[in-house]
C-alpha positions in Angstrom: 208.4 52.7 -1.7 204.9 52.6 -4.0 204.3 55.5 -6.3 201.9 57.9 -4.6 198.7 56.5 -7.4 199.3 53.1 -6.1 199.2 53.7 -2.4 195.4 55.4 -2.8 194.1 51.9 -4.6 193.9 49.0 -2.5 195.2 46.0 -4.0 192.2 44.1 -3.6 190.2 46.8 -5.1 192.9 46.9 -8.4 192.6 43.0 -8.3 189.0 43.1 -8.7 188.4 45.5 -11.4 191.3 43.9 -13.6 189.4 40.6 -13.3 185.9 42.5 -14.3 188.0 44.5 -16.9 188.9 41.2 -18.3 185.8 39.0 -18.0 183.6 41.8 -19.8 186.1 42.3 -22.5 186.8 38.4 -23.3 182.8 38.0 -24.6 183.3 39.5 -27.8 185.6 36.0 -28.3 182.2 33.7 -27.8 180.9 35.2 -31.5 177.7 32.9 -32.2 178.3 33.0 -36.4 181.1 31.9 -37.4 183.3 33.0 -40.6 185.0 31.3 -42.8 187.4 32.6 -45.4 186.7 30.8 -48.6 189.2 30.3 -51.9 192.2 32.2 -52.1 192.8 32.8 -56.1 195.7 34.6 -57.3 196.8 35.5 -60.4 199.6 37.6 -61.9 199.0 41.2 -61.2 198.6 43.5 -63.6 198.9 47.9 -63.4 195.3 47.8 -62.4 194.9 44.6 -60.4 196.9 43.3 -57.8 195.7 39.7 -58.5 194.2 38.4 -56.3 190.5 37.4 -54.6 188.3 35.5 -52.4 185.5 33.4 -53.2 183.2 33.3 -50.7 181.0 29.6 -50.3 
């Protein structure tokens, strides 16, 4: 027997939404500027600085 919240949604209805759900949260993924990270340095940390940093391009 279906718990009494599943038996007031139709499945097609649930099926539907998920797939909207799902489409409208997957265009953040399609970003138009891309990133990259750079250099990685390190270097032996210290009581003030952990040692490390990125150069950017």
């Amino acid at each position: 027997m279906k718990p009494k919240y599943l038996r007031l949604i139709p499945s097609k209805i649930l099926f539907h939404s998920l797939v909207i759900l799902l489409v409208s949260c997957s265009y953040g993924l399609f970003a138009q500027d891309a990133v990259s990270s750079g250099a990685f340095i390190t270097e032996p940390p210290t009581l003030l600085n952990l040692g490390f940093e990125w150069k950017s391009h």
